[in-house]
N, C-alpha and C positions, 0 to 999 in steps of 0.2 A: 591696642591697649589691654582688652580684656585678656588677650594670650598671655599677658606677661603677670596677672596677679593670679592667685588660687582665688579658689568659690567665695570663699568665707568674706577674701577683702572687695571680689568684685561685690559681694553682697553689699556690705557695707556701706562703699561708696557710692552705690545707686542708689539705698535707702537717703543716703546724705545730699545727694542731687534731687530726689524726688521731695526733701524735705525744705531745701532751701528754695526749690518753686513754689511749693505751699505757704510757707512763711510771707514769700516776698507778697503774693496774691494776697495776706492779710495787711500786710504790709500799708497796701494801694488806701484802704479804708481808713484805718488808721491815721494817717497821715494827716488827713482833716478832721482829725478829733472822731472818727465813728469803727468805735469798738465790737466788734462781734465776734459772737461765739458759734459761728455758722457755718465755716470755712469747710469742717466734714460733710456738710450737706451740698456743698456746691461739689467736692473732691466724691462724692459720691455717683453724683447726675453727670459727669463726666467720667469718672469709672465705667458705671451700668452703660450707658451712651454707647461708648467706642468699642466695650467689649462685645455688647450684642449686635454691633453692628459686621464686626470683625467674625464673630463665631456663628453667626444665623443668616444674615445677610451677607456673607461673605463680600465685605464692603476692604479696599486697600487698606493698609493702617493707618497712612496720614491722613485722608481722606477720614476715618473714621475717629481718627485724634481729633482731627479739625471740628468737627460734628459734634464729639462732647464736649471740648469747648465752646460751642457756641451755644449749645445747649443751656450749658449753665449758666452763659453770660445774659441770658434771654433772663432767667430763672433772676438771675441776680439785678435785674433790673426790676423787676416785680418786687423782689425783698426791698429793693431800695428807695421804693416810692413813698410805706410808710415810715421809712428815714429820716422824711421831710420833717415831722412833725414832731419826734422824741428824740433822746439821744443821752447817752450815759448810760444809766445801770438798767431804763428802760429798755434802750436798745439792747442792750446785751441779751435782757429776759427772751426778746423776741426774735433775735436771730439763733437763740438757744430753741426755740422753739422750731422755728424753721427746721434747724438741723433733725430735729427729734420727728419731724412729720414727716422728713424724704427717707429715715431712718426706714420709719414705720409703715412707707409707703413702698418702698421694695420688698419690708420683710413680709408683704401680702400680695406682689406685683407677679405671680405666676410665669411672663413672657421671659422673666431673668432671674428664674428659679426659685423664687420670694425666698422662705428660711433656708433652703437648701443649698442656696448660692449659685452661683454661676462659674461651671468650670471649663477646660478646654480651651483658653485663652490662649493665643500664641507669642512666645514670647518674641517681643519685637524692641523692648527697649533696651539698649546698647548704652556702654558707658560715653562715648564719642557722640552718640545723640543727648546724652543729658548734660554733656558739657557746652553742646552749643547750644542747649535752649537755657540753661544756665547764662552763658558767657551773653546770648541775645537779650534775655531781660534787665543783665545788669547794666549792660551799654543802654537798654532804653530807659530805664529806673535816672541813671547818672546823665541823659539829655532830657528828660521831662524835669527833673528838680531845680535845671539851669533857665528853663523854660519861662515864660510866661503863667502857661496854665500851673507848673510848678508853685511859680508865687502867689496864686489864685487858690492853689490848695492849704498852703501854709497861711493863710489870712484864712478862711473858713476854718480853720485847725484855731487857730488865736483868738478872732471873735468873730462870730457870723453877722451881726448886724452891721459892724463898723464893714467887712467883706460886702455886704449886698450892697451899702451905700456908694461903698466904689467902683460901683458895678458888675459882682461878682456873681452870676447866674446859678442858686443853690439850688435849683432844683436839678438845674443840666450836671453840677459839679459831682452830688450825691450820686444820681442814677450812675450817670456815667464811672464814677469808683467802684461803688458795687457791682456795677456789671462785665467792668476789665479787670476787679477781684476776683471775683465767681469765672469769669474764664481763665484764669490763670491757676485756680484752684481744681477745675473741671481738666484741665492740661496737665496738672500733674495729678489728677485721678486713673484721670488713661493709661499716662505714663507707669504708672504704678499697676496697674489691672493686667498690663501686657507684661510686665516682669513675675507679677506673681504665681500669676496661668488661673489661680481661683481666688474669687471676692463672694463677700457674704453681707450681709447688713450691719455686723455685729463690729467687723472693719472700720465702717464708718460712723459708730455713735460719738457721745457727747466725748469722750477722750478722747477721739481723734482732732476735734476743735479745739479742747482741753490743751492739747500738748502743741497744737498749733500755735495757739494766743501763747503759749508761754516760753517759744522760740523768740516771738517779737519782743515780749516785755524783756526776757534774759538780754537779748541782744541790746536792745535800745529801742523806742518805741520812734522814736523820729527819725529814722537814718536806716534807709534800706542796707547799709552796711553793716548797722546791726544786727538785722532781721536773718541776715546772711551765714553773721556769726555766731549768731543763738544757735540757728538749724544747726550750724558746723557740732557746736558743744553739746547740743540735747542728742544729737545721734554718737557722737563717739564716745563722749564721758561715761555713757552705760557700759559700751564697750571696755573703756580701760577699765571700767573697774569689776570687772566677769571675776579675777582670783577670788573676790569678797561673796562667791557664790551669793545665796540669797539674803544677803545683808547690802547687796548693791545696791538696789533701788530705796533702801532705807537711805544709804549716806549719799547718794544723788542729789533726796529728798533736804537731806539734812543744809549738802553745798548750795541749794537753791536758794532757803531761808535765808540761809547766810550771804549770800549775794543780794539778796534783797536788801537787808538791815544795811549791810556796807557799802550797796550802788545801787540802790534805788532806782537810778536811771539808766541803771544798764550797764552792760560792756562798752557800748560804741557808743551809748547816747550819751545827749550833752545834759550837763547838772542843769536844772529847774527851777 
């Protein structure tokens, strides 16, 4: 597959695989009503992870893929304990915060270069590997929402108390999202770390989370199908529109607002 495109489109398309596993890992939280702005911080502890495992410890790549995932999913269970307790514009402050502390915690972390970054990454991510971890989390996205705990999520998503009553275990529900969020985010950190060859702190600030959360909201915020489709439009719509040199990002700006006023609920998501 990569033979067959020039640089420019395999670029492209990898940035759009490595974006629509980020989305979908906000996705996961979301889905029961728990909004965060953290997603770069988990996409970071899974970058740093795999890279320095891969470059210092000359550790395999899956093997060191595996490891920043897990990494983060560890991390994102930790975030997800005081979850229990707040939730809306609370949580958002605080997973905002998360993100800005792993920021700030590399950009002084010496063993992974702190400001300097981290270079010498080998490139290991293929377009045929991001189509099947792509192709793998939507098939599990589309059997967990047919699911039991599927329906156990969307009841914690609509009302928690009427949920616990029915015996819906929030505290297991919570951790357990954030921490197959945070690995799914840490999985395409790596994935991303090993295409770029160098990472830096500055990669993963608050507009990396920024532009995360607002693949889901464009897409649809209840419907990984959205989440899918947002990534698809927030990566190439910059693209098509490169002729409008530096006025693109202005009318980007401008089609977002505009999609908000006219669909509120998204591309794919259902009216409210």
């Amino acid at each position: 597959m990569d033979m067959l495109l020039d640089p420019y489109a395999q670029s492209v398309l990898v940035f759009m695989g490595i974006n629509i596993i980020l989305a979908l890992s906000l996705y996961l939280p979301v889905s029961a009503g728990l909004l965060s702005l953290g997603q770069g911080g988990f996409m970071a502890i899974g970058a740093y992870t795999s890279a320095w495992l891969t470059v210092e410890a000359a550790w395999p790549f899956l093997p060191a893929l595996a490891a920043g995932s897990a990494a983060a999913a560890v991390v994102g269970a930790l975030v997800g304990f005081p979850a229990l307790r707040i939730r809306g514009v609370y949580l958002i402050i605080l997973t905002m915060g998360f993100g800005e502390i792993v920021r700030v915690f590399f950009l002084n972390f010496e063993p992974t270069g702190a400001a300097s970054g981290l270079g010498g990454i080998p490139m290991h991510t293929t377009l045929p590997l991001l189509a099947a971890v792509v192709a793998l989390l939507l098939l599990g996205f589309w059997q967990l929402r047919r699911s039991r705990i599927g329906r156990a999520i969307a009841a914690v998503r609509e009302d928690e108390l009427a949920a616990e009553i029915i015996g819906v275990n929030l505290t297991r529900v919570k951790v357990a999202l954030f921490a197959i969020g945070g690995a799914i985010a840490g999985l395409g950190g790596g994935l991303y770390a090993h295409f770029a060859s160098f990472i830096d702190p500055a990669q993963f600030g608050f507009h990396r989370s920024a532009e995360i959360f607002i693949m889901v909201l464009l897409g649809g915020m209840g419907n990984f199908i959205g989440a899918t489709v947002g990534a698809v439009t927030v990566t190439l719509l910059p693209e098509l529109l490169r002729g409008l040199e530096d006025w693109r990002m202005v009318f980007f700006g401008s089609l977002l607002v505009v999609m908000m006023i006219v669909r509120p609920w998204g591309l794919v998501g259902a009216r409210r």
